[in-house]
TORKOL-4160 file (C-alpha; in steps of 0.2 Angstrom, whole numbers, padded with zeros to 4 digits, m for minus):
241
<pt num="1" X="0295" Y="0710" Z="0004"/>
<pt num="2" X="0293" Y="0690" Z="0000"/>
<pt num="3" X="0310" Y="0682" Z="m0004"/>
<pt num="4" X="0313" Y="0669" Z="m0015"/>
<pt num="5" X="0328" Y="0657" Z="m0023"/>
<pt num="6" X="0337" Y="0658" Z="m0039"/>
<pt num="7" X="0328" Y="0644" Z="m0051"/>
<pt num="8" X="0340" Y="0627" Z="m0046"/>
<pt num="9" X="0342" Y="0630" Z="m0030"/>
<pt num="10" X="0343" Y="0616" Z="m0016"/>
<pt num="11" X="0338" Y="0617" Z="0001"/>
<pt num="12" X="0352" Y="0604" Z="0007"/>
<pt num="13" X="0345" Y="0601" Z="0024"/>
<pt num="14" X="0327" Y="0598" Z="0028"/>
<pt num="15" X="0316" Y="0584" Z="0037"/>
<pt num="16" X="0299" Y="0575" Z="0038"/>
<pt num="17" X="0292" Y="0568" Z="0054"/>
<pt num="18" X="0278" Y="0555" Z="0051"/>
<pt num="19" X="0276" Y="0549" Z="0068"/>
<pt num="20" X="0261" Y="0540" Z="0065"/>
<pt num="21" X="0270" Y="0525" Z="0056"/>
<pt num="22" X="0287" Y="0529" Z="0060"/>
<pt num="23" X="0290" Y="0533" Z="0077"/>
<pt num="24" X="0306" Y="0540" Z="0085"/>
<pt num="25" X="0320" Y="0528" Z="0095"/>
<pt num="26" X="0317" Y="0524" Z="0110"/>
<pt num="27" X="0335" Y="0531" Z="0115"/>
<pt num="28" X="0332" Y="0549" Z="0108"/>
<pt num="29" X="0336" Y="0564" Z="0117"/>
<pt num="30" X="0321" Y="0574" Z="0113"/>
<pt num="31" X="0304" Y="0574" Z="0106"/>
<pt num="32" X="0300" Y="0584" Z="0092"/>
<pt num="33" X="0282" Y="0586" Z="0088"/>
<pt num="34" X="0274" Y="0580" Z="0069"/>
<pt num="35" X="0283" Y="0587" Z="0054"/>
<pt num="36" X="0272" Y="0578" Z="0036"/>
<pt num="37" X="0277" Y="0579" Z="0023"/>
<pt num="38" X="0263" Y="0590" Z="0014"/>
<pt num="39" X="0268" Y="0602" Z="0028"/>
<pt num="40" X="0287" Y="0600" Z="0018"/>
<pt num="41" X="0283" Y="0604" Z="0002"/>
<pt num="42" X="0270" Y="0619" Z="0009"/>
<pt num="43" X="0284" Y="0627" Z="0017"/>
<pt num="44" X="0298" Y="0623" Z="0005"/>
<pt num="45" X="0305" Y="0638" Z="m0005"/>
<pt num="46" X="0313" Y="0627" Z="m0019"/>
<pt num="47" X="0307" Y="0610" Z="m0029"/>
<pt num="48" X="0325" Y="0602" Z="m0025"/>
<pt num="49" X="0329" Y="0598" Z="m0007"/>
<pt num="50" X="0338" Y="0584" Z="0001"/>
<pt num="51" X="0329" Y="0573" Z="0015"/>
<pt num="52" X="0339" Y="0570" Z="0029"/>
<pt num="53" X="0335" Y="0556" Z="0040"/>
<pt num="54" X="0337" Y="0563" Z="0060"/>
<pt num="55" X="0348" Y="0554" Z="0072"/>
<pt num="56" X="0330" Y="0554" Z="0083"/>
<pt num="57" X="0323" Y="0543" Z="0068"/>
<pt num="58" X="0322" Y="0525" Z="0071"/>
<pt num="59" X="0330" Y="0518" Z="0055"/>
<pt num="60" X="0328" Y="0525" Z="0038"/>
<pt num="61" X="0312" Y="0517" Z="0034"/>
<pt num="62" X="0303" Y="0535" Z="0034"/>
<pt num="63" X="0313" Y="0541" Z="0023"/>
<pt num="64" X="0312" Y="0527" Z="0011"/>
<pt num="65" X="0292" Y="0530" Z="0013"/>
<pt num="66" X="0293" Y="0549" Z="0010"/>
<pt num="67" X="0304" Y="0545" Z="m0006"/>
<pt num="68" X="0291" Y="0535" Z="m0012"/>
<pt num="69" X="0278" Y="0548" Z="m0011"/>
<pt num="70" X="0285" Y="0559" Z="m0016"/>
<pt num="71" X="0285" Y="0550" Z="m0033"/>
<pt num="72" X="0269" Y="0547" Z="m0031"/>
<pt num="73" X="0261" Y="0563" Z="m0027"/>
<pt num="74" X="0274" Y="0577" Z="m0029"/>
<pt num="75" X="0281" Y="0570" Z="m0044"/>
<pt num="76" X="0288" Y="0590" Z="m0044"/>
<pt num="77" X="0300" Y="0590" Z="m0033"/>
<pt num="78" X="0316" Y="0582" Z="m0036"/>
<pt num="79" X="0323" Y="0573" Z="m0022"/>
<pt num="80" X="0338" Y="0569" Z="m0014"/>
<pt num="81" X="0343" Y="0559" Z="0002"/>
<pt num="82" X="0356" Y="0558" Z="0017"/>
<pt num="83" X="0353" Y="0542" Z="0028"/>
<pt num="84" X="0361" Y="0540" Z="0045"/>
<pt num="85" X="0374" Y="0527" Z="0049"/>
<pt num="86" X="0367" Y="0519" Z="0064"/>
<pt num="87" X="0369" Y="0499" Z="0069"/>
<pt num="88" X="0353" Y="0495" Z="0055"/>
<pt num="89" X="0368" Y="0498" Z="0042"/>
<pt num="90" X="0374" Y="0481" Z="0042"/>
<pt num="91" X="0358" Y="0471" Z="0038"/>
<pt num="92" X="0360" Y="0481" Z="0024"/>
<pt num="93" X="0367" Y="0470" Z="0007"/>
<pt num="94" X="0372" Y="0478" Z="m0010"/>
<pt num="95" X="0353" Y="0476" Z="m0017"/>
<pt num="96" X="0346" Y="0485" Z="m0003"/>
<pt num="97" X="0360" Y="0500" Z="m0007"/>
<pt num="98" X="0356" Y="0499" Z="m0024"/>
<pt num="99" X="0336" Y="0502" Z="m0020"/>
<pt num="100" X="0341" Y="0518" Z="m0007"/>
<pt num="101" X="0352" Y="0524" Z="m0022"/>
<pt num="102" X="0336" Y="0523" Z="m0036"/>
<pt num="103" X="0325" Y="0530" Z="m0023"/>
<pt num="104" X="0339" Y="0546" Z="m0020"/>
<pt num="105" X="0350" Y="0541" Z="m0007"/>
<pt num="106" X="0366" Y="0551" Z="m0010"/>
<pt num="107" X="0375" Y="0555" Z="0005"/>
<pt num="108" X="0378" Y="0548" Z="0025"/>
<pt num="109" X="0378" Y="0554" Z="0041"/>
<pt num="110" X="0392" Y="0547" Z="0050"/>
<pt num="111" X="0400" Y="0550" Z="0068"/>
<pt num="112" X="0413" Y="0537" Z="0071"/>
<pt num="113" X="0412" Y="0524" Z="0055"/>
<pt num="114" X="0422" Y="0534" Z="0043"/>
<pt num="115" X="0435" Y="0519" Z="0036"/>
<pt num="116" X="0417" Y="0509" Z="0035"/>
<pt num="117" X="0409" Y="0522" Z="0025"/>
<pt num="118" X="0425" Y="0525" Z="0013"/>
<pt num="119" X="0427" Y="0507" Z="0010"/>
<pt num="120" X="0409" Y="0502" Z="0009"/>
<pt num="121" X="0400" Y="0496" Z="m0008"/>
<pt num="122" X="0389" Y="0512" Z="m0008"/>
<pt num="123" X="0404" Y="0523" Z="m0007"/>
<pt num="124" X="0414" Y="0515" Z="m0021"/>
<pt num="125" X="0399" Y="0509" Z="m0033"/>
<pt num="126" X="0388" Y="0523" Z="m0031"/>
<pt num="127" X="0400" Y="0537" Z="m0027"/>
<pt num="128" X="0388" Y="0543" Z="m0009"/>
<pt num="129" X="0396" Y="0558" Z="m0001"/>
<pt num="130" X="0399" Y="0560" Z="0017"/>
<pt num="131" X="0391" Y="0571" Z="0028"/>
<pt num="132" X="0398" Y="0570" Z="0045"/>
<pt num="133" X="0398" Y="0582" Z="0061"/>
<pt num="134" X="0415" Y="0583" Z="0068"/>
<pt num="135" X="0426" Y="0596" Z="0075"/>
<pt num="136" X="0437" Y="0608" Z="0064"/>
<pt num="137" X="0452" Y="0600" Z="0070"/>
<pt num="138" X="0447" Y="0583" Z="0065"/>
<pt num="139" X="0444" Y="0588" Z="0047"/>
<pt num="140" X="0462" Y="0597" Z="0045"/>
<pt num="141" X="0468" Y="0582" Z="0050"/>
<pt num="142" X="0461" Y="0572" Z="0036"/>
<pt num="143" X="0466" Y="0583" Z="0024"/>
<pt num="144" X="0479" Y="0574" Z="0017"/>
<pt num="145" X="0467" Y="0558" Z="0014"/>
<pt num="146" X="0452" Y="0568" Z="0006"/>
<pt num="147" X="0460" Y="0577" Z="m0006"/>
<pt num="148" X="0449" Y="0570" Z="m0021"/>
<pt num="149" X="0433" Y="0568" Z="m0010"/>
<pt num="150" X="0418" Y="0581" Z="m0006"/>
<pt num="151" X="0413" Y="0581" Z="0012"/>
<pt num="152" X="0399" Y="0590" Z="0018"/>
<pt num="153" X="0403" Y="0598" Z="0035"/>
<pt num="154" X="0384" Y="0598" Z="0045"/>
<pt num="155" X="0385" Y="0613" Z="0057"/>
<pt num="156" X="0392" Y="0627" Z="0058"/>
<pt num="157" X="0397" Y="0632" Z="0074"/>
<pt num="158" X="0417" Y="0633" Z="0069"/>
<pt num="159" X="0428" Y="0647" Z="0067"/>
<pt num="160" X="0428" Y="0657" Z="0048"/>
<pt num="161" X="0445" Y="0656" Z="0048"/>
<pt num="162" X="0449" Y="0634" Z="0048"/>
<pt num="163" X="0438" Y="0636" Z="0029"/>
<pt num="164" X="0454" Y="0645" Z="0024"/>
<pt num="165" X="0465" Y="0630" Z="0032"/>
<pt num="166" X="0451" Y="0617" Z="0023"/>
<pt num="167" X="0459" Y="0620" Z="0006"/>
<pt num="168" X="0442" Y="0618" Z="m0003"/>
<pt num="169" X="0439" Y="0601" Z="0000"/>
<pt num="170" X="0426" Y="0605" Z="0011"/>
<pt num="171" X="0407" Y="0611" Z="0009"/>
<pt num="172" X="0398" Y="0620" Z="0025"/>
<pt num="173" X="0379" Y="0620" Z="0026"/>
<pt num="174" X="0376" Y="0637" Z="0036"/>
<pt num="175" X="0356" Y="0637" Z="0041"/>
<pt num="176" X="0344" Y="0638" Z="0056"/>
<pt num="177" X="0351" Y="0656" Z="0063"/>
<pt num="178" X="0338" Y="0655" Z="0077"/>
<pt num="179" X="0345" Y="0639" Z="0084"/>
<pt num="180" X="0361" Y="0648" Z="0091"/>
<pt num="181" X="0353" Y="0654" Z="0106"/>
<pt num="182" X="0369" Y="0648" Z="0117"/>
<pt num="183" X="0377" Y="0662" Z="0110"/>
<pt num="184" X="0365" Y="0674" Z="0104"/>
<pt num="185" X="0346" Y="0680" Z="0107"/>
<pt num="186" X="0336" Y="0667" Z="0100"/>
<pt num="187" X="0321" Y="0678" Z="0095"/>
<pt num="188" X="0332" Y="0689" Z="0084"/>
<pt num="189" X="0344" Y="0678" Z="0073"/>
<pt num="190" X="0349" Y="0695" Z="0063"/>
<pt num="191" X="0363" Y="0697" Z="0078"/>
<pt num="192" X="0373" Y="0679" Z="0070"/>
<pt num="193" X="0377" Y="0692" Z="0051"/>
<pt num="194" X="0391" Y="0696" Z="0058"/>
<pt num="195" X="0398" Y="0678" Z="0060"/>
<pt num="196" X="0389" Y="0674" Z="0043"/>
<pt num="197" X="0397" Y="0688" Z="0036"/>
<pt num="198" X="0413" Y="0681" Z="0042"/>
<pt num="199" X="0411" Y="0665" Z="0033"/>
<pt num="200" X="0406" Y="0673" Z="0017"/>
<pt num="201" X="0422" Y="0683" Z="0018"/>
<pt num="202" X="0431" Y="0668" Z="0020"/>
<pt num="203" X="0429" Y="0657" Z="0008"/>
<pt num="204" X="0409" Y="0659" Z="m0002"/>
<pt num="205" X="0409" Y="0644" Z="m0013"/>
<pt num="206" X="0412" Y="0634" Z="0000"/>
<pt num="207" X="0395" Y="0637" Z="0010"/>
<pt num="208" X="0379" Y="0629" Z="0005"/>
<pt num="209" X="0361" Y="0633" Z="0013"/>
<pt num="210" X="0349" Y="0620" Z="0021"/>
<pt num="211" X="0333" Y="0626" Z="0029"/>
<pt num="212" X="0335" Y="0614" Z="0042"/>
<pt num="213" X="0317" Y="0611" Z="0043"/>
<pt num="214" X="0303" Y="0607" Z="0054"/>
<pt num="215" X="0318" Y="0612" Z="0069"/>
<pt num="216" X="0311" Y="0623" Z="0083"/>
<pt num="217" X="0317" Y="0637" Z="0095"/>
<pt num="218" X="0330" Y="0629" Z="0106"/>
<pt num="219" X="0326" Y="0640" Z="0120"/>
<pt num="220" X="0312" Y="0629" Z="0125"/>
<pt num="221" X="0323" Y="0618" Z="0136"/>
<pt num="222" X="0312" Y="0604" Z="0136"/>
<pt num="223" X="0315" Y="0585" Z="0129"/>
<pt num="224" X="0296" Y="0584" Z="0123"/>
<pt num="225" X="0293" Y="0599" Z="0112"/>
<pt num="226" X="0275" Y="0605" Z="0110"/>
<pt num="227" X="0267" Y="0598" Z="0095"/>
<pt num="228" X="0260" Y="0615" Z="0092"/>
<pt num="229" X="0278" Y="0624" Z="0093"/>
<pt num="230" X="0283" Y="0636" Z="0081"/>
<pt num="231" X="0296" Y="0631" Z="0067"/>
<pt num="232" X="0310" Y="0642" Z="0059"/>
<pt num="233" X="0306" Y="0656" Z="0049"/>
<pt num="234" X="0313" Y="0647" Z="0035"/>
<pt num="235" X="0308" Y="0664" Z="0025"/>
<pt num="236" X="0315" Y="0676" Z="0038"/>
<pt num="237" X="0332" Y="0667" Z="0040"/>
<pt num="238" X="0333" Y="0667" Z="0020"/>
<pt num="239" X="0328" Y="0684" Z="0019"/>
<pt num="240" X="0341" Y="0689" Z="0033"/>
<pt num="241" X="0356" Y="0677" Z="0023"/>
């Protein structure tokens, strides 16, 4: 049985590797083999995603290119972007945010640059989100500065129970089952409903669903990954949610 999404869905996590013209940092931890764009929208179960631009990507300039085509030539999928803060944010000025905006820039990723980000013309022009990977812990303890902001929360390897402590202020992106393999076999990621189950239990309008696409099986161990490896089953692991 095929699955598929309720009409206006969002698959809030996805990427496009051109390595062609857009090669990865020198600096990266791994290589990940080619992931175009055409492949995207093949494999894409909804016409609304977000583009996230990896922390392997050297600067956002593929992104900005895959935004442009796809006005171009997928002028049905609607678009939206999360851009990495990485030391090419400040040769950034306020015309250059506002053409990242247009193109569908919503959101960052950020590690250490928080007060930067909150007090940043993007943030209080435009109204970008946050999308930050940072411990459980770290997040309570915001709390009390946040209360009016929605963060996104990018993994979600935490326990069901801090959502509760959240207060709602949070948002979790629960995806790429298969990449658990620390903890559980990675060529069956029906063993992790039990820990989705949990988070569902929890607190269910706080979960949101990314795809996570092109990302591979983690239990190959090496740092240059195949070109030919398998994807996710983005189908299988919906199917499976």
């Amino acid at each position: 049985m095929d699955v598929s999404l309720p009409s206006g869905s969002w698959d809030t996590h996805i990427h496009c590797f051109d390595l062609q013209w857009y090669p990865f940092r020198s600096t990266r931890a791994y290589t990940h083999g080619p992931a175009p764009l055409g492949e995207l929208v093949e494999n894409s179960l909804t016409n609304q995603v977000v583009l996230v631009q990896a922390s392997i990507e050297d600067g956002h300039d593929g992104l900005v290119a895959h935004f442009s085509r796809i006005r171009k030539e997928y002028a049905h999928i609607l678009a939206r972007g999360t851009i990495c803060m990485d030391e090419s944010w400040t040769n950034l000025d306020n015309s250059h945010v506002d053409v990242l905006h247009q193109l569908g820039v919503r959101s960052w990723r950020i590690h250490e640059q928080f007060l930067l980000v909150a007090q940043s013309y993007a943030a209080k022009t435009h109204g970008w989100s946050i999308s930050a990977q940072l411990p459980l812990q770290a997040w309570t303890a915001l709390k009390q500065f946040l209360l009016h902001d929605k963060e996104i929360n990018c993994h979600d390897n935490c326990r069901p129970q801090c959502l509760r402590r959240a207060g709602g202020y949070l948002q979790f992106r629960i995806q790429i089952f298969s990449r658990a393999a620390i903890v559980w076999p990675p060529d069956d990621f029906h063993n992790m409903q039990s820990v989705i189950q949990s988070f569902a239990d929890t607190a269910s309008c706080s979960l949101l669903w990314g795809s996570g696409w092109p990302h591979v099986n983690p239990a190959n161990k090496s740092v240059h990954l195949p070109i030919d490896a398998p994807k996710i089953d983005i189908r299988g692991e919906l199917k499976a949610l």
